[in-house]
C-alpha positions in Angstrom: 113.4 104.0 72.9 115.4 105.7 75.4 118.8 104.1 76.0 120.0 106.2 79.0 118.5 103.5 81.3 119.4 99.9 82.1 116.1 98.2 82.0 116.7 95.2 84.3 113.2 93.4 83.3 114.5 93.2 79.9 116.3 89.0 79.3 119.6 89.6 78.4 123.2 88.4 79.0 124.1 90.5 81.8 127.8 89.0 82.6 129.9 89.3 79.3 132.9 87.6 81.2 133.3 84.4 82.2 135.1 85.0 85.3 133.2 88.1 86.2 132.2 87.2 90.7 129.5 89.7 91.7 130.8 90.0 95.6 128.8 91.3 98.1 125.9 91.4 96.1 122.3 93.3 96.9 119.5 90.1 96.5 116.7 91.4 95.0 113.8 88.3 95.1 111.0 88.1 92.4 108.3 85.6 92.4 104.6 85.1 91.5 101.7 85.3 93.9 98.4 84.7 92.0 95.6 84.9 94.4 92.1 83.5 94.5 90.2 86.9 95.9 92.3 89.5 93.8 88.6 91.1 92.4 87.6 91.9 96.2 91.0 92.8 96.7 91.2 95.1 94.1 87.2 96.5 95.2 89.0 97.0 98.7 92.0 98.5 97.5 89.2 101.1 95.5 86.7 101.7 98.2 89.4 102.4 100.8 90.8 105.3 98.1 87.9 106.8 97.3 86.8 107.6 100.9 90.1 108.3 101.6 90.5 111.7 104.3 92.8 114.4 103.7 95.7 113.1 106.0 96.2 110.2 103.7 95.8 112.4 99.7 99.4 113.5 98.7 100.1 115.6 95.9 102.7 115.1 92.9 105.6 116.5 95.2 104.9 114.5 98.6 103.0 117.4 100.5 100.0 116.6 102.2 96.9 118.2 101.1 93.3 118.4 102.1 90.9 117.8 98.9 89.8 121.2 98.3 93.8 122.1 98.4 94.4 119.6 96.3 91.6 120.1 93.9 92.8 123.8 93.6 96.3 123.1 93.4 96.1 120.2 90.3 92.9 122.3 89.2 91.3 118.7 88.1 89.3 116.6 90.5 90.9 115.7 93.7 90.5 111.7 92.8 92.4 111.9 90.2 95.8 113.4 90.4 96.6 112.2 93.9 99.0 109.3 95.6 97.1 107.3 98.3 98.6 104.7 100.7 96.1 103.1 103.0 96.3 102.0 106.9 99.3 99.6 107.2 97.0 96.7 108.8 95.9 94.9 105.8 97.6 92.3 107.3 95.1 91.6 110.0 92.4 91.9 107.4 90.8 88.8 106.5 90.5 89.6 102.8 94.4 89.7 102.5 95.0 86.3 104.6 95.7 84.1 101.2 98.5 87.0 100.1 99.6 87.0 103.6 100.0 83.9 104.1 101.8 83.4 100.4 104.3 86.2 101.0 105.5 84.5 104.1 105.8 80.9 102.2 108.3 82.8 99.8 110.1 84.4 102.6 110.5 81.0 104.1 112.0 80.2 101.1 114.7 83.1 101.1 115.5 82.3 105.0 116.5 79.3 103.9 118.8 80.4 101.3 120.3 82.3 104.0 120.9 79.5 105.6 119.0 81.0 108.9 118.2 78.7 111.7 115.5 79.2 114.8 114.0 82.0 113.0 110.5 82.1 110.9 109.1 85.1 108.7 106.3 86.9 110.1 104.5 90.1 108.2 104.1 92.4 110.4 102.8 95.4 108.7 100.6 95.7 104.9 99.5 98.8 103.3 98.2 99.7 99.6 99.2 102.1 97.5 97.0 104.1 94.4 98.7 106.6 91.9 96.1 108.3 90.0 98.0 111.0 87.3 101.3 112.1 88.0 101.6 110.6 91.4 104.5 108.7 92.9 106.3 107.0 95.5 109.4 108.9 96.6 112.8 107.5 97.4 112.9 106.0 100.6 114.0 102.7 102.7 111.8 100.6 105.5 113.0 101.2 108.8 112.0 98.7 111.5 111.9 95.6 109.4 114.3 92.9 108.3 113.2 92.3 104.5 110.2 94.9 102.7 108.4 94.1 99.5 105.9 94.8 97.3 103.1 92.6 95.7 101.4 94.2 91.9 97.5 92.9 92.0 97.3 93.9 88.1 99.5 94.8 85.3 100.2 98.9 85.7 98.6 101.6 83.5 99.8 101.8 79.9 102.0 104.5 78.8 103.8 105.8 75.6 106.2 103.4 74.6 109.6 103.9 75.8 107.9 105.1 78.7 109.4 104.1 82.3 106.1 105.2 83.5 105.1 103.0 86.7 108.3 101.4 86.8 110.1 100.9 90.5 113.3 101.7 90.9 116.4 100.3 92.9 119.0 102.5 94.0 122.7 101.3 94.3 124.0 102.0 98.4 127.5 101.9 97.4 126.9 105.6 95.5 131.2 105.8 96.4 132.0 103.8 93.0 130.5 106.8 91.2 133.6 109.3 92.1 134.8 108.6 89.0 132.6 108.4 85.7 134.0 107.7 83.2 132.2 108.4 79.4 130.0 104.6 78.8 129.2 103.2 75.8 125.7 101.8 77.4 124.3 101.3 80.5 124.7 97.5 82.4 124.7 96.1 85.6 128.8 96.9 86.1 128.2 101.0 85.4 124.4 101.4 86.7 123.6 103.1 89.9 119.6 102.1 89.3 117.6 99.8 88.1 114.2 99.9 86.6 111.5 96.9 86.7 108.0 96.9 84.8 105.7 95.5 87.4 103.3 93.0 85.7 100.5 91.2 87.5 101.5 89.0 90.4 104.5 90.1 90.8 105.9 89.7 94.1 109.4 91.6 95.0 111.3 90.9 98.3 113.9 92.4 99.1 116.5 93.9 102.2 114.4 96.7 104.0 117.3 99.2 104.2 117.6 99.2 100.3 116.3 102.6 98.9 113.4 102.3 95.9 111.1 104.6 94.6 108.2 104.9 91.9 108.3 106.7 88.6 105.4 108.9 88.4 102.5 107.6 86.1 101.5 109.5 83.0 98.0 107.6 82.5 95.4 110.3 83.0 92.7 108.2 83.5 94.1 104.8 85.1 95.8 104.5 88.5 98.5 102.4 89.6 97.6 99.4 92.4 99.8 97.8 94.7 100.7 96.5 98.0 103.5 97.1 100.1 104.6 95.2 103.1 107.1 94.4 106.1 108.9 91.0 107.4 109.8 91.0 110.6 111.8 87.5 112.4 109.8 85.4 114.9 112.0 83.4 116.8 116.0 83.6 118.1 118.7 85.7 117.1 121.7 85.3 117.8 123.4 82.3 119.9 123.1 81.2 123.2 126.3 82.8 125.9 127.2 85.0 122.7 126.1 88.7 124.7 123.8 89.2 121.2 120.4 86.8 121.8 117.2 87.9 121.4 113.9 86.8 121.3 111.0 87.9 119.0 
């Protein structure tokens, strides 16, 4: 097992001190979303991939490649070394209203932990994502949204064991607390600058749309990788009335 990681989806007493206070902390939201349709989402998710054009086939390293480029460049068939993402109006779809509609019920929830008023959660753009061998999601944040997530129709591919094949993985924005590194024992949420999660089926992550993520590549040669990302965008209010700051969405 390789040790130079944190895995956060491992159960574990994280806070060896009683009087450790995590300030300013990044929320990171996991739940369940077990829909009724997942098979014809899953056949959608496959159809819409495997008829898939050229401006929407990337290869291992981001570029985008028609299939005959593709095909020579991986020198296996196109379908299956590639990364696909889909249009991002899934939302609008009527196969995806039940996920829809259950992402924004968990988003109402974490509103109102944030204590927001006049203000409901509204997804405003949905796409899926495939990773057939070696492909990947590079690092990047959601502009143009308030809170970004990603929902997992089906447990990932398997991989060797030790693997972090498939995971996603959360990058630390205050990279300044790294100008001094000391040598570490092991890794833990104090001294880690990432953190890894094993999707599993259902899973449903939420979190703040300007936090950077990314995807480890996956090793399965012959299974790809499923899932569905999405945006949250406010309906409603911000901002007080004679305060300068209002708006209206």
């Amino acid at each position: 097992m390789n040790n130079n990681f944190w895995d956060y989806s491992v159960v574990e007493n994280k806070i060896e001190l009683n009087n450790v206070h995590s300030i300013f902390s990044i929320p990171l939201f996991e739940s369940t979303i077990m829909v009724s349709n997942v098979d014809e989402i899953m056949n959608d998710l496959t159809t819409k991939y495997s008829s898939s054009d050229g401006e929407e086939l990337l290869s291992s390293n981001g570029s985008i490649l028609s299939p005959i480029e593709a095909e020579k460049q991986n020198n296996v068939s196109v379908r299956d070394s590639i990364s696909y993402y889909s249009e991002d109006t899934l939302h609008t779809q009527s196969i995806y209203k039940e996920l829809v509609d259950s992402i924004e019920s968990v988003t109402k929830d974490i509103f109102n932990l944030y204590e927001y008023d006049s203000i409901t959660p509204q997804v405003v753009t949905m796409w899926g994502n495939v990773l057939g061998n070696k492909g990947y999601i590079h690092a990047h944040s959601h502009s143009n949204s308030m809170f970004s997530g990603v929902w997992y129709p089906e447990d990932p591919p398997e991989t060797e064991e030790g693997s972090l094949s498939n995971y996603i993985k959360f990058i630390d924005p205050t990279r300044i607390k790294f100008f001094f590194m000391p040598q570490i024992k092991k890794k833990n949420a104090l001294n880690s600058g990432e953190i890894f999660i094993k999707p599993r089926k259902g899973m449903c992550l939420i979190f703040p749309s300007w936090l950077e993520h990314d995807t480890i590549p996956n090793e399965n040669c012959y299974l790809k990788r499923y899932s569905i990302s999405f945006n949250i965008f406010p309906k409603g209010t911000l901002g007080y009335p004679n305060s300068l700051n209002r708006l209206t969405v």
